[in-house]
Structure formats: structure tokens, C-alpha cells
C-alpha positions in Angstrom: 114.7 2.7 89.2 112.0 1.8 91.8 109.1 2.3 89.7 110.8 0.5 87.1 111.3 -2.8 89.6 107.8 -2.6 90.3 106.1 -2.7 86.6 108.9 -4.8 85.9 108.6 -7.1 88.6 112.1 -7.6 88.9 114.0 -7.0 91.9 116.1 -3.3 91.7 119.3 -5.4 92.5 118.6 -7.0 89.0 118.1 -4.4 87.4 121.1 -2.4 88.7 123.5 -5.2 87.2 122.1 -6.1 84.1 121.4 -2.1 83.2 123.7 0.3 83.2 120.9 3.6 83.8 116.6 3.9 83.9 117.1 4.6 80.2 118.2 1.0 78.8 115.7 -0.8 81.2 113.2 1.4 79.3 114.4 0.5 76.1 114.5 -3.4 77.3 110.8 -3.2 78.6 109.6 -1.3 75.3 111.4 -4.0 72.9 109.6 -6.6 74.9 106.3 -5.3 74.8 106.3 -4.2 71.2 107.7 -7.7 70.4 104.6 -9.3 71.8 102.2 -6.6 70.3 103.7 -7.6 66.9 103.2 -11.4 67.7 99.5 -10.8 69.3 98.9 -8.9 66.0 100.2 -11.7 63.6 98.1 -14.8 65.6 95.1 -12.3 65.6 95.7 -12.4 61.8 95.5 -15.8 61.6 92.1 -16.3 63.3 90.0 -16.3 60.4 90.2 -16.0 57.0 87.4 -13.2 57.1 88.8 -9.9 58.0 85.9 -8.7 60.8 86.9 -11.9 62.7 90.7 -11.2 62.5 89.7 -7.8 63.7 87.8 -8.9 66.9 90.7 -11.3 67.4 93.1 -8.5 67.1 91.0 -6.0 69.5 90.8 -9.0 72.4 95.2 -9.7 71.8 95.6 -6.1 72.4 93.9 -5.8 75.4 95.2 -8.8 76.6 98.7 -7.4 75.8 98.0 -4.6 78.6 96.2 -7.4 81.1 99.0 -9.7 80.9 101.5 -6.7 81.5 99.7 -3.6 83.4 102.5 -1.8 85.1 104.5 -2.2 82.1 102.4 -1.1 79.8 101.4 2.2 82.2 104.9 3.0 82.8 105.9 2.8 79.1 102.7 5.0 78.2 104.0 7.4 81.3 107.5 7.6 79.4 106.9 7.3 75.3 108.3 11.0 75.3 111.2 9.8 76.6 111.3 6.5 75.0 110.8 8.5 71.5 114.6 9.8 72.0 115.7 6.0 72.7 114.6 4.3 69.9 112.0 5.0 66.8 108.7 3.6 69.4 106.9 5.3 66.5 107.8 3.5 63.8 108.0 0.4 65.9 104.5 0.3 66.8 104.0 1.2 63.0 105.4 -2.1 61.9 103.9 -4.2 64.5 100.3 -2.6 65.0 99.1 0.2 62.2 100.6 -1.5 58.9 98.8 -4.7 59.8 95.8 -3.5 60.9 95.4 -0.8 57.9 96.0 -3.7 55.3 93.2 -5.7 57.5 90.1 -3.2 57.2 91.4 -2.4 53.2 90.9 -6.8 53.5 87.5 -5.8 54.7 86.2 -3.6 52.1 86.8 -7.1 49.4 84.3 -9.3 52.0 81.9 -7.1 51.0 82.2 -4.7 53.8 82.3 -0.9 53.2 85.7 0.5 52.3 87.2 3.0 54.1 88.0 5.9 52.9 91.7 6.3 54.9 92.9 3.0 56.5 95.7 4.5 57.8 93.7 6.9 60.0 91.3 4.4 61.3 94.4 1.9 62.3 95.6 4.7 64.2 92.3 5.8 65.9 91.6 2.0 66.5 95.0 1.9 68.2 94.7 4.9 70.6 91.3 3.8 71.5 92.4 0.4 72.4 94.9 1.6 74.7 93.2 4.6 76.3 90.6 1.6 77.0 92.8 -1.2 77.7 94.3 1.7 80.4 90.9 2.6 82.1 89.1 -0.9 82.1 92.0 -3.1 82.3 94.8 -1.4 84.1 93.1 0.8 86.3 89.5 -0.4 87.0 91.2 -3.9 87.1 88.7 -5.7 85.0 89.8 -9.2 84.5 87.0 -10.5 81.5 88.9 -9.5 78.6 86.5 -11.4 76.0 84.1 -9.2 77.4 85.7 -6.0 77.5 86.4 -7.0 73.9 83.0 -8.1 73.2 81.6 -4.9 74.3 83.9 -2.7 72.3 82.8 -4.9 68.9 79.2 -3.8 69.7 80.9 0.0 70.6 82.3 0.1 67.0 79.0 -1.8 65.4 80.8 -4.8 64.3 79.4 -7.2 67.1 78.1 -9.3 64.2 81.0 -9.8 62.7 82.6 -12.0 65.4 79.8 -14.5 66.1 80.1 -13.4 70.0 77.4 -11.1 72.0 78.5 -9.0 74.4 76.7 -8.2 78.0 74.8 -5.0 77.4 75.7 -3.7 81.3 78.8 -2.8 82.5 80.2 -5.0 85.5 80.4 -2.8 88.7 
């Protein structure tokens, strides 16, 4: 329960009377961050009427999701075995992240960019890349620019163009 006071924030006095065991504060934290996921994802949505836009809005709100909640979203990522025996995470993150974002690069293909040939996949690849980088840059090497992170993973995945943004070519250090 000490860990999860610390990513929570909350003192472990709290979280002894309000949870009965670790595993319902895990399920508590992992409704709450998969809750604002799927609201990040539905503003990013709304950013544009272009998809490529909408897509650089919805790769700067995820990792902005992890900045605003680091130990959180580390100690979830530490326990999503576990948390797959609490409650369907899987199909969770499906509904809030992959759906969405699939349907936004099919969206893509009619502004008269090229169609991809499996959605699906590239939601999910898009997803796990976003976290394992949101992790590294914005958990653990503490890098506070967002925008830029973001910026710089547009160029990464060639659609810097797209957003109307330039990104810095060097890394901060």
C-alpha cells in the first residue's frame, strides 16, 4: 500500500479507509486514468476537422495523460497483469484509445492521405509507442515540454506537416 500512496499521492491512512485491500485501489486508479484517456482522446478528436491534426492533438493528450499523472501511470503499467484479472483493462483501453484512433487514420485515407492497410494494428502500435515514450521522456527522464516531445514524434512518424507545428531537431539534454 506504500507505493500505492506515493503514485497516488494520497496519504496510506486514506487509502486504508476508503479501500478495503491493494487490489480495489488499483482498480480505483485504473478507472481514473482510463477515464481521462478516453476524455483526452474525445477533445483530441475535436481539434480539427482534418484527421492529421486530430492525430497530433491526440499524440500531445496522451502524453500529457502520463505528465499530468507519472507515478500513476508507472505503477499501473508495473501492475496491468494484475489489473487484467480485476477488470477487462484490455477492452477498456479498447474503447477509450484503439477504436478511436483506428476510425481516425481510416478518416485519413478520405483527406487524401494514404490508406492503411490494417487500422487496427497501427492504433495499437501508435498506442504502445506512445506509452513506452511517454515512460522514458516523460516519466523517467522528466521532460516537462510536452508540445515538443510531441512535436518531435510527428516528425518521427513523418507527419510533421500535418500539424502546422515544427519540432526542434536536437534533443534537450
Amino acid at each position: 500500500m506504500e507505493d500505492l500512496a506515493a503514485a497516488s499521492e494520497l496519504p496510506r491512512s486514506s487509502l486504508y479507509y476508503r479501500f478495503a485491500n491493494k487490489d480495489q485501489v488499483l482498480v480505483f486508479l485504473a478507472d481514473g486514468m482510463i477515464g481521462r484517456l478516453a476524455a483526452a482522446v474525445a477533445q483530441a478528436y475535436e481539434a480539427s476537422p482534418r484527421a492529421l491534426p486530430r492525430v497530433a492533438a491526440l499524440v500531445e493528450a496522451h502524453l500529457r495523460h502520463f505528465a499530468d499523472c507519472p507515478g500513476v501511470a508507472q505503477l499501473l503499467l508495473v501492475q496491468f497483469a494484475r489489473l487484467g484479472d480485476l477488470l477487462d483493462v484490455s477492452q477498456r483501453i479498447e474503447e477509450a484509445f484503439h477504436r478511436p484512433v483506428a476510425d481516425l487514420l481510416r478518416e485519413a485515407g478520405a483527406d487524401g492521405h494514404p490508406q492503411l492497410a490494417d487500422p487496427e494494428l497501427a492504433s495499437e502500435a501508435l498506442y504502445g509507442a506512445l506509452t513506452a515514450v511517454a515512460l522514458r521522456r516523460i516519466v523517467r527522464d522528466d521532460e516537462d515540454d510536452v508540445h515538443d516531445v510531441s512535436a518531435r514524434l510527428m516528425q518521427v512518424f513523418g507527419l510533421a506537416g500535418a500539424t502546422g507545428r515544427t519540432a526542434a531537431v536536437s534533443r534537450r539534454r
